[in-house]
Structures are given as C-alpha cells and as structure tokens.
N, C-alpha and C positions, 0 to 999 in steps of 0.2 A: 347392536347399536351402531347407529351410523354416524357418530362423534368421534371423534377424538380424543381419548380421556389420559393421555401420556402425560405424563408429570415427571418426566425424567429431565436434570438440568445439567448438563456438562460442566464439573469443577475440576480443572485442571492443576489444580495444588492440590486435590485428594489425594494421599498414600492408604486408602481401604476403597475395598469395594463401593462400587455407590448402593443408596437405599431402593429396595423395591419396591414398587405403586403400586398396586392390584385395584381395579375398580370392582367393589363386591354388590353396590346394590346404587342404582339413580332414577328419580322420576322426576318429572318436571316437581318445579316448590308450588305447592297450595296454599292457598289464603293465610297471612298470619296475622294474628293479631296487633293492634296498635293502641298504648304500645305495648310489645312485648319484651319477655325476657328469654332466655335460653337457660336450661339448666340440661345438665347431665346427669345421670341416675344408673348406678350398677344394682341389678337386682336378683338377688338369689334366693333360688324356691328348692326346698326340702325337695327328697324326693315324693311324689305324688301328692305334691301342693294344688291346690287346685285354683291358685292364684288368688289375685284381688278381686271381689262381687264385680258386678256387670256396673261401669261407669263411664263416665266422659272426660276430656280432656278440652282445656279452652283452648288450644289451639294444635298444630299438628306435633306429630312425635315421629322419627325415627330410631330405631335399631338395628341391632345385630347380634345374636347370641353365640355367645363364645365356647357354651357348655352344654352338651344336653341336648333335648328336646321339647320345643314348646309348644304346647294345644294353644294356635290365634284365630281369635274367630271377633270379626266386626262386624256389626248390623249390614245386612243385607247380601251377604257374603257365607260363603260354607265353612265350617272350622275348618283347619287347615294343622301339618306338623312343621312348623319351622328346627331347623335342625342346625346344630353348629358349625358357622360358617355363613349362615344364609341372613339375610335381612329382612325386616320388618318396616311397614309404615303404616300410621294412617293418618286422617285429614284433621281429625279431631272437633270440635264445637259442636253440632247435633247429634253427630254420628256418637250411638253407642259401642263398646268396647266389652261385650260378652266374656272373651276368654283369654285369660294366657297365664294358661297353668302347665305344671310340669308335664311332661306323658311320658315321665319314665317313672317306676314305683320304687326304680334300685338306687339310683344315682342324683343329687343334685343339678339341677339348669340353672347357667348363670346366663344373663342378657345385659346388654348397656342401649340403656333408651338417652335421647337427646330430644327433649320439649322444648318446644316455643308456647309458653303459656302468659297470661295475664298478671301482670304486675301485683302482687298480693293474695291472687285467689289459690284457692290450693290446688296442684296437679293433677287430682283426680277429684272427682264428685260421682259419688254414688247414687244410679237409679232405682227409685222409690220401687216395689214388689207393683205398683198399682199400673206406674209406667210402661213397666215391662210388660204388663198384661195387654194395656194397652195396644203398644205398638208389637206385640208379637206378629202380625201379619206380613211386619217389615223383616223377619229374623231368616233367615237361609233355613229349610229344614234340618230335620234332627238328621243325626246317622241313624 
C-alpha cells in the first residue's frame, strides 16, 4: 500500500510500552446504506459447519477470523480459505454471499464480522433455491 496507516502517538507520561498498530486488512468504503447501523457479530462454527445458506446482506460487512479456517466464496468470485489472521469483505445489497463455512472437520473457526446494515431489517436474508437457479451463471465455477 502506498498510504500511511502508522497510528503510533508519542505519550510522554507513559511508564509501559506503547500499543502496537498492525494494519491487517483496507479497501476503499463501498456504498452504505442510508440510514445505516453498524453492528458487530462474533461468529462461531463447529467443526465442519458448513455455515449459514447462500444470502445477502443490506449493506457491506467486514471481517477477520481469529480462529480456524474459513471456505468464503461471494457471487461472482471463486471460493476462497480465509485463514486466521486474514480479513474478509464484501459489498453486500445484490451480491450474494454463497459460503463461509468452517474447512476444518477437527477444530472450531471463530470470525468477527462488523455490518452496516439497514435499520430494522435483519442481517442476513436468505436466497430462495429458485434464485439461485437463476442467477447460477453469475456464481465462479465449482472446484
């Protein structure tokens, strides 16, 4: 990245080490909703969970899994292992949201998502078996 992302502040009445900043994951901010809320969500999937069905979010969500290994796969795009330590986004409103189930069979994946969704609706909404037929032409191939 060609930014600057230092968030170190010089306190000179500190008697401890200062905190350390690490930047783990940045993209430009996509569209949010108006108006919006923000909420936070820790989410944790058995092992060989195969997560929540294929749905949408009203407006965009970030992550980063703490634990584990996650199968993510959004419309238009290849499933993908997000792994502990690494970050998550998507845009959310049309785009569907296919996968984010565990891909370990031994162990628990923990993630924390952070939504900007629409005041009252629920976080996720599930696509109907009919839609997905539908728009299968939009989906990244299988492995």
């Amino acid at each position: 990245m060609t930014e600057d992302h230092s968030h170190h502040i010089e306190n000179p009445n500190a008697t401890t080490p200062p905190p350390r900043f690490e930047l783990v994951g940045s993209v430009p901010t996509p569209p949010v909703p108006d108006p919006s809320e923000a909420m936070t969500i820790l989410v944790t999937l058995p092992p060989g969970s195969a997560g929540t069905p294929p749905h949408r979010h009203t407006g965009p969500a970030f992550g980063y899994v703490i634990d584990g290994e996650m199968i993510f796969e959004l419309e238009g795009e290849p499933e993908r292992v997000v792994s502990a330590g690494q970050t998550f986004w998507e845009p959310g409103g049309d785009v569907i949201h296919y996968q984010d189930g565990n891909n370990l069979a031994d162990a628990q994946t923990r993630f924390v998502v952070t939504m900007f969704g629409v005041p009252g609706q629920p976080m996720l909404t599930p696509v109907s078996a009919e839609e997905l037929a539908e728009r299968k032409p939009r989906r990244a191939p299988r492995p």
